[in-house]
C-alpha positions as CSV (number, residue, x, y, z in Angstrom):
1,X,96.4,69.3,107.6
2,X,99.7,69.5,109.4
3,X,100.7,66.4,108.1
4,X,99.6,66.5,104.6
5,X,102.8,67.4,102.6
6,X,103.1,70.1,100.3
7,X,102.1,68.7,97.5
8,X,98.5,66.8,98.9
9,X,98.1,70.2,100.9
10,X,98.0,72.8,98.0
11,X,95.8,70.5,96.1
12,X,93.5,70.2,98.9
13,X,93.5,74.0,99.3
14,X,93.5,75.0,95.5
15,X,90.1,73.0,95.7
16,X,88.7,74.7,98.4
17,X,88.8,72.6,100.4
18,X,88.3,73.1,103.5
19,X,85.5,75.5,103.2
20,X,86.0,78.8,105.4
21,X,83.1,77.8,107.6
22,X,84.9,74.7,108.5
23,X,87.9,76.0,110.3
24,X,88.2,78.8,112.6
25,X,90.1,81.8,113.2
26,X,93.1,80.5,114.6
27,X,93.0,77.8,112.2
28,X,92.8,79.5,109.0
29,X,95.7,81.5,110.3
30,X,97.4,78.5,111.1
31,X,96.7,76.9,107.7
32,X,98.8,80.2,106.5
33,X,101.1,79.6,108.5
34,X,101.8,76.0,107.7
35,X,101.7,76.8,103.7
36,X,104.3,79.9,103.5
37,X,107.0,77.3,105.5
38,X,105.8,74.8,102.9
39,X,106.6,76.6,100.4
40,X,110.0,78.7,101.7
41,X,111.2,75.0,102.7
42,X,110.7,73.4,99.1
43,X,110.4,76.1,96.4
44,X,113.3,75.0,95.0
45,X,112.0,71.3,93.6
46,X,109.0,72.4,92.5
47,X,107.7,72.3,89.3
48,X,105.5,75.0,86.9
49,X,102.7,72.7,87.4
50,X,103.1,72.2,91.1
51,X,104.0,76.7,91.4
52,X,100.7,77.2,89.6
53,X,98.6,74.9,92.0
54,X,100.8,76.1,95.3
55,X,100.0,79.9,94.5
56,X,96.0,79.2,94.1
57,X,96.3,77.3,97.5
58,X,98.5,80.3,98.7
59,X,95.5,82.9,97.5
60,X,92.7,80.6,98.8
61,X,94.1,80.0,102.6
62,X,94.6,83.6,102.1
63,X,91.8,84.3,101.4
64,X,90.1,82.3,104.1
65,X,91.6,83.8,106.6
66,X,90.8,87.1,105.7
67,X,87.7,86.3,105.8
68,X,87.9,84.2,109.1
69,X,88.9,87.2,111.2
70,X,92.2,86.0,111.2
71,X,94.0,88.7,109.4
72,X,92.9,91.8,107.5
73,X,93.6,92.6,103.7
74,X,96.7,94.8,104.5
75,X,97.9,91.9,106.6
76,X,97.0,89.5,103.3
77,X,98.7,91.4,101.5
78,X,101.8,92.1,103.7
79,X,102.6,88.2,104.3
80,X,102.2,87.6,100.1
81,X,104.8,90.3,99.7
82,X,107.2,88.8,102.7
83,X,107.0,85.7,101.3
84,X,107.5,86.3,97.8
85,X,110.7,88.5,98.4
86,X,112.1,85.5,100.1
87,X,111.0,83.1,97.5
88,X,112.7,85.0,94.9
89,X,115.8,85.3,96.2
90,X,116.3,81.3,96.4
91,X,114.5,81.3,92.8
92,X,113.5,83.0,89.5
93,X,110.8,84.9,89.0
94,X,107.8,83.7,86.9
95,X,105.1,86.1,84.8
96,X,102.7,83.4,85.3
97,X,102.5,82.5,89.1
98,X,101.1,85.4,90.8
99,X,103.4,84.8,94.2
100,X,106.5,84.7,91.8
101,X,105.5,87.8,89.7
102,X,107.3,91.3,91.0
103,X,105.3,93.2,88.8
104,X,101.3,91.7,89.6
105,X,103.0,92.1,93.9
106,X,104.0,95.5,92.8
107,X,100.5,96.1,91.7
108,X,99.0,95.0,94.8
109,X,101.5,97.4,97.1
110,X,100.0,100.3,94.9
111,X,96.3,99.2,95.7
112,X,96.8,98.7,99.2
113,X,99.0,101.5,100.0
114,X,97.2,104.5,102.1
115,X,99.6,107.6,101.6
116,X,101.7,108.6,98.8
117,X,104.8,108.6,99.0
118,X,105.4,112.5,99.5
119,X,102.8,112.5,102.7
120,X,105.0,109.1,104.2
121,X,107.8,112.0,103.8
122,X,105.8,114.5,105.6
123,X,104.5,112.7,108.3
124,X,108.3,110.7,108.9
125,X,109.6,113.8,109.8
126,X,107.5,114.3,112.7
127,X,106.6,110.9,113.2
128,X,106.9,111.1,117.1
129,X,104.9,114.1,117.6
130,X,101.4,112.0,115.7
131,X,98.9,110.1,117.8
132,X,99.5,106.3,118.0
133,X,96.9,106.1,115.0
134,X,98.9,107.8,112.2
135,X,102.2,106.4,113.8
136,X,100.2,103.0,113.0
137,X,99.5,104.0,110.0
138,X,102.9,104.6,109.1
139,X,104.4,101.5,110.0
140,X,102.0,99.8,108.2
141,X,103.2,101.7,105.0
142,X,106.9,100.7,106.1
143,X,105.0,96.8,106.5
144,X,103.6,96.5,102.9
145,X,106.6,98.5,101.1
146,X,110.0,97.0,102.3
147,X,109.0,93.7,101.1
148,X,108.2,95.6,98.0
149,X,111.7,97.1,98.2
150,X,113.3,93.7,98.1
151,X,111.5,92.8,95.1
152,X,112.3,95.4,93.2
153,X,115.8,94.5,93.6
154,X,115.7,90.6,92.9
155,X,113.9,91.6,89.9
156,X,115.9,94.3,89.0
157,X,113.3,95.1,86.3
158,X,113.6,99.1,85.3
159,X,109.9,99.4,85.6
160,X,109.5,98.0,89.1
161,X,112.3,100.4,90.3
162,X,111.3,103.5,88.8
163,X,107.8,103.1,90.7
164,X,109.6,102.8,94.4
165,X,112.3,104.3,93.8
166,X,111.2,107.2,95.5
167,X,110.1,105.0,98.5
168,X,113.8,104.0,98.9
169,X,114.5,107.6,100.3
170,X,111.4,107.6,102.7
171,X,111.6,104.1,104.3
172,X,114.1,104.4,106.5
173,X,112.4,107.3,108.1
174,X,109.1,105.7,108.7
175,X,108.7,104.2,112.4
């Protein structure tokens, strides 16, 4: 699969091919891996057609690995959000390609997030005096929203902001 280019790759993947049986842990994660470089590399010449295709191959070897062992939801989630806040600062965003969509990532920060944003506050002020759990915990939180952060502003959409801008205040205080 390494040498499949990014075109024959995503088409492979968007079939579902391979099947998550057929690759293991390390693999799947390496299959990640391989397709968010892909992708940062070339995004710029690709076309709708091609985003479309790339962002089912993206959700499937996602998917996999999830599944695999490899990575948990949160983590899914996490690298999805990294990835499209860099993607979208090299190119615009699209309502139709769920990795070039603010407002569908935005949605999945707000399923995936475990505290509001008033207990993040609560618990950043003390952070240090919490067991290594909740300090976990937190810097998860900090994970999935600062890519969130930088997609609000490349998309500069008033709705996007007005649902983090509170977090704006509370991220730098989170471990």
């Amino acid at each position: 699969m390494a040498s499949l280019d990014l075109r024959s790759l995503s088409e492979l993947l968007a079939a579902h091919t391979p099947t998550i049986s057929e690759l293991g842990r390390g693999q799947w994660l390496g299959v990640v891996e391989l397709m968010m470089m892909r992708l940062t590399d070339e995004c710029g010449s690709l076309s709708a057609e091609s985003w479309a295709t790339c962002s089912l191959a993206l959700t499937y070897a996602l998917e996999a690995a999830v599944a695999s062992g490899s990575i948990d939801e949160t983590e899914s989630i996490i690298r999805r959000l990294n990835l499209s806040a860099a993607l979208l600062q090299r190119i615009p965003s699209n309502s139709v390609v769920d990795i070039l969509n603010p407002n569908h990532l935005i949605d999945l920060l707000f399923q995936e997030l475990q505290m509001s944003v008033e207990e993040a506050r609560e618990r950043a002020i003390h952070w240090r005096a919490l067991g290594i759990v909740q300090i976990r915990l937190l810097r998860t939180v900090k994970n999935l929203v600062s890519p969130a952060l930088s997609l609000a502003r490349v998309a500069s959409r008033e709705e996007v902001d007005g649902r983090l801008k509170a977090w704006e205040e509370v991220v730098p205080l989170l471990p």
